[in-house]
C-alpha positions in Angstrom: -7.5 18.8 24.6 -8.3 19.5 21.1 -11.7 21.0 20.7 -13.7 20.2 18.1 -15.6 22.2 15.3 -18.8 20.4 13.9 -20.3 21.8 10.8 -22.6 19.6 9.7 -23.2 21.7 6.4 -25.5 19.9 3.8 -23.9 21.2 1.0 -25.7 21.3 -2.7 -22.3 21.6 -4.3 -20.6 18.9 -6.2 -18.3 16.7 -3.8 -15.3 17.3 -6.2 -14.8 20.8 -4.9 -11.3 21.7 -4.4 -10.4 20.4 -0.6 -8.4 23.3 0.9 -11.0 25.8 1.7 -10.1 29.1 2.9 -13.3 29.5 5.1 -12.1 26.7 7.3 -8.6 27.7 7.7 -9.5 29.7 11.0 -10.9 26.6 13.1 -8.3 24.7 12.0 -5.7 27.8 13.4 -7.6 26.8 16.7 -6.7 23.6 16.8 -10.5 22.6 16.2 -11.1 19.6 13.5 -14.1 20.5 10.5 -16.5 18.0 9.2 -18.6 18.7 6.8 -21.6 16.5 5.1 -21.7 16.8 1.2 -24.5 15.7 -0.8 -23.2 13.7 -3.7 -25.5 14.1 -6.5 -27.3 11.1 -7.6 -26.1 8.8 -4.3 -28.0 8.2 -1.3 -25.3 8.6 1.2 -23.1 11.4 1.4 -19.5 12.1 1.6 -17.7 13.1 5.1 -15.1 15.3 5.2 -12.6 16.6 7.8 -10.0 18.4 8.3 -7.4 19.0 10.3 -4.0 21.2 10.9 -1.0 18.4 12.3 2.3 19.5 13.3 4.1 17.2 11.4 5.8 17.3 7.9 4.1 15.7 4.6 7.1 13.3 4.9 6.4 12.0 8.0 2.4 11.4 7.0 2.7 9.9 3.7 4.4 6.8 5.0 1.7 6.1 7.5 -1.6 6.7 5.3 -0.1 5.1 2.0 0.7 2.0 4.3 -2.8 0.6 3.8 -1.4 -2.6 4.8 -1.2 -1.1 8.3 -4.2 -0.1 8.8 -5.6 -2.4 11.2 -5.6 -0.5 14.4 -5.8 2.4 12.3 -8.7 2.9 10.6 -11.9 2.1 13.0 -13.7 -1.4 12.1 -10.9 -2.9 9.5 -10.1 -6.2 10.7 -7.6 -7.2 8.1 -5.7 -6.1 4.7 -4.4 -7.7 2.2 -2.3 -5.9 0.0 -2.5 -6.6 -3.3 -0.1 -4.3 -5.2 2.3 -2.6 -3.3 3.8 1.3 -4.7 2.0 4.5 -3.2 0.3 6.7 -4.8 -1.0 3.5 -6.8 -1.5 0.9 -4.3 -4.4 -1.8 -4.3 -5.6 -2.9 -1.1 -8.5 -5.7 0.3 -9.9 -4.6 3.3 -12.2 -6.3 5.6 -14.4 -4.0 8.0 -16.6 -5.5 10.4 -19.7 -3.2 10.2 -22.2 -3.0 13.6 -25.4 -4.7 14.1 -27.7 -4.8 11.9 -25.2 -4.7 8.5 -23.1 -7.7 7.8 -19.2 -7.4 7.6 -18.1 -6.2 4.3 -15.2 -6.5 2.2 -13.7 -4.0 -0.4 -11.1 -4.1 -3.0 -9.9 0.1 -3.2 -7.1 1.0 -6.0 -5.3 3.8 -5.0 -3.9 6.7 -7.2 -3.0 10.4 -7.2 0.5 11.9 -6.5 2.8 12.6 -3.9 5.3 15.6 -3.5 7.0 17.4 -0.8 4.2 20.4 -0.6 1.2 18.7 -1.6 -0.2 15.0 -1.6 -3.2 13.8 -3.3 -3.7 10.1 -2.4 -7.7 8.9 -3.8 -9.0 5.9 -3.5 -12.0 3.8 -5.6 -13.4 0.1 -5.1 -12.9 -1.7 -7.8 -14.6 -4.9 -6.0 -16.2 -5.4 -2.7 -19.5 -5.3 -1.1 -20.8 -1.4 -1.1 -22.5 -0.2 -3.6 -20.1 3.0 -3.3 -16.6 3.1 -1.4 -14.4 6.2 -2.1 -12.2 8.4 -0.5 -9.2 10.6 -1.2 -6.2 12.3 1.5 -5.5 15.3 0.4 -2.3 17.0 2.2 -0.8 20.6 1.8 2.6 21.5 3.3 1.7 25.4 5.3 5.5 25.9 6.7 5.6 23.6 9.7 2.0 22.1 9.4 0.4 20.1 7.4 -3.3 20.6 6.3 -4.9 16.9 6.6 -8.0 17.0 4.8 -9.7 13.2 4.4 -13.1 12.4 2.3 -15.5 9.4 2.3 -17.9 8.3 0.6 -19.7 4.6 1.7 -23.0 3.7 0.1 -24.3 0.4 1.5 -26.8 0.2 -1.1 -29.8 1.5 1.3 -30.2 4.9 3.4 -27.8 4.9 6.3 -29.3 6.1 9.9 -27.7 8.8 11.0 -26.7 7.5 13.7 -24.6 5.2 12.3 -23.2 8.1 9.9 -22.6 9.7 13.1 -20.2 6.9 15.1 -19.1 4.8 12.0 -18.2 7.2 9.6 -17.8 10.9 11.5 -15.8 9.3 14.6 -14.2 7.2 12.1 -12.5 9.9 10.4 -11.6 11.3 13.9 -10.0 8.0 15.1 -7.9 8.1 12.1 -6.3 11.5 12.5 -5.8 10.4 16.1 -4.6 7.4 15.3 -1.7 8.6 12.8 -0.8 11.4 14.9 -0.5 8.1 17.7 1.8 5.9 15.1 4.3 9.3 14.4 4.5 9.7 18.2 5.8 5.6 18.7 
């Protein structure tokens, strides 16, 4: 059973910083997964980030998280996708997530770009029409011999403060279903 590192680190810094950072590199040795909370300066709602070490190739990941028209069953909460233009690393996808009581269902528009190569994948994402005030996110991937180096950030700004309880289940164990739920897909 994988055991899990939880730093829930309010950090001050900007929510660009580079991705692959060395201080985590020893959790992730251990198997553990690291999330981290990052302020995002001038937005209500944070970013959540994680990471994780997989023992599968860049190759065998990129098929799976650029299929966005797949991710029903993958990513917690989406319902359906439409795909709008198909060609990873610029994809556009509509997405349809049904949200828990009290916020209404929502529906986002996210165009995809970023590049893909055999050591290192950079996959981000941006609304570009939908119901959130803010939806973001980027996969960043680094080949380390026979591992990968998953690291996945989002950013969802309702319009209004989010509980954190609800930042806890929906967007925390969110990222944690998805990294389980890829890993599931290379397995099939």
């Amino acid at each position: 059973m994988r055991c899990t590192l939880l730093m829930l680190v309010l950090v001050g810094a900007s929510a660009q910083a580079s991705p692959f950072d060395s201080k985590v590199l020893p959790a992730l040795k251990r198997g553990e997964d690291v999330l981290r909370v990052v302020k995002v300066q001038g937005a209500q709602a944070p970013q959540v980030w994680i990471d994780r070490l997989v023992k599968d190739s860049i190759a065998d990941l990129v098929p799976i998280i650029a299929a966005c028209q797949d991710y029903v069953g993958l990513i917690p909460r989406v319902q359906k996708v439409i795909l709008h233009k198909a060609g990873a690393p610029n994809h556009r996808c509509e997405l349809f997530l049904d949200m828990p009581f009290p916020f209404s269902d929502v529906r986002s528009t996210v165009q995809y770009s970023g590049k893909i190569g055999t050591k290192e994948v950079v996959m981000r994402y941006v609304q570009v029409a939908g119901d959130y005030k803010t939806h973001s996110g980027a996969w960043h991937l680094r080949s380390l011999g026979k591992l990968t180096w998953v690291h996945y950030r989002l950013h969802v700004d309702l319009g209004q403060p989010l509980p954190d309880w609800l930042i806890n289940s929906f967007t925390k164990g969110a990222l944690r279903k998805t990294l389980d739920g890829i890993t599931e897909r290379l397995r099939r």
